[in-house]
N, C-alpha and C positions, 0 to 999 in steps of 0.2 A: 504493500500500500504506500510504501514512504521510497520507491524506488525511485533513483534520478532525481530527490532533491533532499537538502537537510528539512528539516523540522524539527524547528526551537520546541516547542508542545504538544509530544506528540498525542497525550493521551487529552487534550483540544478539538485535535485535527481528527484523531477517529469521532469523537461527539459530532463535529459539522458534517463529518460523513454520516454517521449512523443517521441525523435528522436530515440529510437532504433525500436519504431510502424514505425517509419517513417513518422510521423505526424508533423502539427506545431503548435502552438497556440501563440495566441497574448501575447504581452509581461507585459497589464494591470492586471497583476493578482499578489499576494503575497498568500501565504505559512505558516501558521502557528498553532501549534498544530494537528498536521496531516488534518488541513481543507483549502479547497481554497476558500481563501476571492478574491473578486472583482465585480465592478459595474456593469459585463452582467446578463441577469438575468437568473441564471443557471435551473429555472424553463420551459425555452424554449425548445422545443426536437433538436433545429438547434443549440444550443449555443455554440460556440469553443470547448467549455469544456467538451461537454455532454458523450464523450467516458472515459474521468476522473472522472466522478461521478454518485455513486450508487445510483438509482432512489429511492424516497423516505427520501434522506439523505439533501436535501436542505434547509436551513434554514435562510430566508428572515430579512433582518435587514435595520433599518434605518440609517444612515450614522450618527447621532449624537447619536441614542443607543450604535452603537457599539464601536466607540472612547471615551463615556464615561464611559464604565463598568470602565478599570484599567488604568493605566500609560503602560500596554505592548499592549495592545489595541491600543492607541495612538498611541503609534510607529510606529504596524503595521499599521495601516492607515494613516499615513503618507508615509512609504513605499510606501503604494498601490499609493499614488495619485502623489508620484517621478515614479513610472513606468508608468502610466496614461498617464503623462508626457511625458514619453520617449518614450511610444508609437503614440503619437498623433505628435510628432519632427522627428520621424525614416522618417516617409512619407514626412516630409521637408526635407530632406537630411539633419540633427543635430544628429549628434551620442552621445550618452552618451560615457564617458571615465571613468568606473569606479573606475578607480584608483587615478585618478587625482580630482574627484568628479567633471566634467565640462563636458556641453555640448557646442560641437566643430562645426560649420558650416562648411561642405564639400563644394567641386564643386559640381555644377548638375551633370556632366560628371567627371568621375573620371582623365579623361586627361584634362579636362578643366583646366587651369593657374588664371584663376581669376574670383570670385563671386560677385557680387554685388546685392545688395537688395534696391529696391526704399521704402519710407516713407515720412509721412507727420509730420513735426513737425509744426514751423512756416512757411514754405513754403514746397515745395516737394522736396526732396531729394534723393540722394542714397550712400549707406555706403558699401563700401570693406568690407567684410567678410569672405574673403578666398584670398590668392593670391601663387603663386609659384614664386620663384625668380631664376634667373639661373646666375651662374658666368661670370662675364664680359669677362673674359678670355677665359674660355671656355662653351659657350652657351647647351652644353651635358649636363652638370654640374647640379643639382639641389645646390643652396645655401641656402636655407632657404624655407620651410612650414609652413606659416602662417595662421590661424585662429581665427578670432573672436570668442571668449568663452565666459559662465557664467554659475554660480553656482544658487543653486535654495535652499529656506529653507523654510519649511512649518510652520504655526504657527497659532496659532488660539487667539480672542480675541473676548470674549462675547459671544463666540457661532459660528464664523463668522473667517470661513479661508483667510491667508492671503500669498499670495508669497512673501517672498524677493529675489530680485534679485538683483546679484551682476557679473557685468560686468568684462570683464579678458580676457587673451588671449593665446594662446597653440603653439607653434613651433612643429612639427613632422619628420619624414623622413621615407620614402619608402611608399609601395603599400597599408599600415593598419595604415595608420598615425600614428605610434608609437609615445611614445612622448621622443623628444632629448632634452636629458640630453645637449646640447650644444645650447638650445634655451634659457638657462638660461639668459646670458648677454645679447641677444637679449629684453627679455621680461625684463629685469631692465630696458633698455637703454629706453623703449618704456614707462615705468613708470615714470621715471624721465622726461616723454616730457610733458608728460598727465597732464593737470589741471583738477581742482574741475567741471567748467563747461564740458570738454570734459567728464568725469566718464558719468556727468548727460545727458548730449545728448545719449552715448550711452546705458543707462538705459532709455531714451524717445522711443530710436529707437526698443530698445527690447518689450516693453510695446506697442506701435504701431505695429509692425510685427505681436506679439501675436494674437495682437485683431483684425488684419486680414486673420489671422487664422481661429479664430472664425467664421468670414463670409465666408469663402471659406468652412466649414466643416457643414454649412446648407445648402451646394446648393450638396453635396457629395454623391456618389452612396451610400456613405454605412451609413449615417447621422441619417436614423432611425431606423438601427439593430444595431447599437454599440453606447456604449456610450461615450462620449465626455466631457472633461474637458475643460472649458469654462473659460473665465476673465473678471474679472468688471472693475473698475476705480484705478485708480493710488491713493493711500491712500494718505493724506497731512496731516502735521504736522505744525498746524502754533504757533507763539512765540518763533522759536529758533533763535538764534541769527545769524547774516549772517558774515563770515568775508571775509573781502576783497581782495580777491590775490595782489589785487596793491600795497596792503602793504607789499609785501612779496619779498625777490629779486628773478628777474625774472629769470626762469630758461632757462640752457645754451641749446640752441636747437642745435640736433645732428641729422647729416647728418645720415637718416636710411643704406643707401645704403651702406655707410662706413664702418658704424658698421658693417654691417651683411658681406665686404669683410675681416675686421679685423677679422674674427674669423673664423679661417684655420678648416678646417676638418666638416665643418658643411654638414652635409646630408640635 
């Protein structure tokens, strides 16, 4: 496909080709050296893929031969297991933002005002993960798109992958939740409230959601044709030292509502 010229992007250039067939294909695949790496098994004659690849041409690898031939191996397969990712969140309404490197929780309904998700830490809960806020003054008005976010970074130790995840949050405006450049002071103001415990609940609550994830994607029409990126246990470090917020002057809590009328022009 990529004969007789370079291609900066290749796994781009297969997407503008799959959509000008007028095809689709799922989004867990990467692109590299003219080869499509990913975990379906391209050996199947039904496999998303199968109109992209020349029969005969398939060449079967085990997920630790192939991440450990070089350092660009790695890469790529870490690649593949952030689209994995983003393919197994798309069907939870979590969009990837590539630019901003965070995945963002939408409404169910894209006119829906506000999302919430139950979880079980020490009791059962549920945490705001989406909300729309509209001007006091005039209820037309969108003031603020807010979104629960976090970042993802893959890493291996001993043989043995490991997700970090790192908790965050996204301001947008309009109909493709762009991201505003005016959710800037919004997202200080909300960092300045946040303690050390609040980071780590909503690092509990993303590790819980995940892992019922998992459960809801064994009971799933499509559970034994595709494959599935799965999560284990929350990794612990113990012997680091703890310090104590009490000791620290407490910080000034600030009226959300306020902030977000103080800052004219916000979409």
């Amino acid at each position: 496909m990529f004969e007789g010229k370079k291609v900066r992007n290749q796994r781009k250039e297969i997407g503008n080709y799959v959509r000008k067939q007028e095809r689709s294909i799922p989004s867990d695949h990467e692109v590299s050296g003219g080869r499509l790496i990913t975990f379906h098994n391209l050996e199947e004659s039904d496999n998303p893929f199968s109109f992209l690849i020349d029969e005969g041409t398939v060449e079967p690898f085990s997920s630790a031969d192939y991440y450990s031939i070089d350092a660009d191996h790695e890469r790529v397969f870490k690649s593949l297991l952030r689209f994995s990712l983003q393919q197994k969140l798309y069907r939870q309404r979590v969009l990837w933002k590539h630019q901003e490197g965070l995945f963002i929780f939408l409404p169910i309904k894209d006119n829906d005002d506000i999302r919430t998700e139950s979880w079980i830490g020490q009791k059962k809960s549920r945490r705001m993960v989406f909300q729309r806020k509209y001007n006091r003054n005039d209820s037309s008005k969108v003031l603020s798109t807010r979104h629960f976010a976090f970042s993802v970074s893959f890493i291996t130790i001993n043989g043995d992958w490991y997700m970090s995840i790192t908790p965050d949050w996204f301001f947008s405006f309009g109909d493709g939740y762009r991201y505003s450049h005016f959710g800037d002071k919004l997202l200080s103001g909300l960092k300045r409230m946040e303690k050390n415990r609040s980071v780590f609940d909503q690092f509990r609550f993303l590790c819980a959601w995940l892992a019922d994830l998992d459960s809801e994607d064994l009971f799933s029409d499509n559970a034994g044709s595709s494959p599935q990126l799965s999560f284990g246990n929350i990794l612990e470090f113990n012997g680091a030292p703890r310090l104590s917020e009490d000791l620290w002057e407490p910080l000034v809590v600030v009226d959300e509502d306020d902030l977000e009328q103080g800052r004219l022009g916000l979409r």
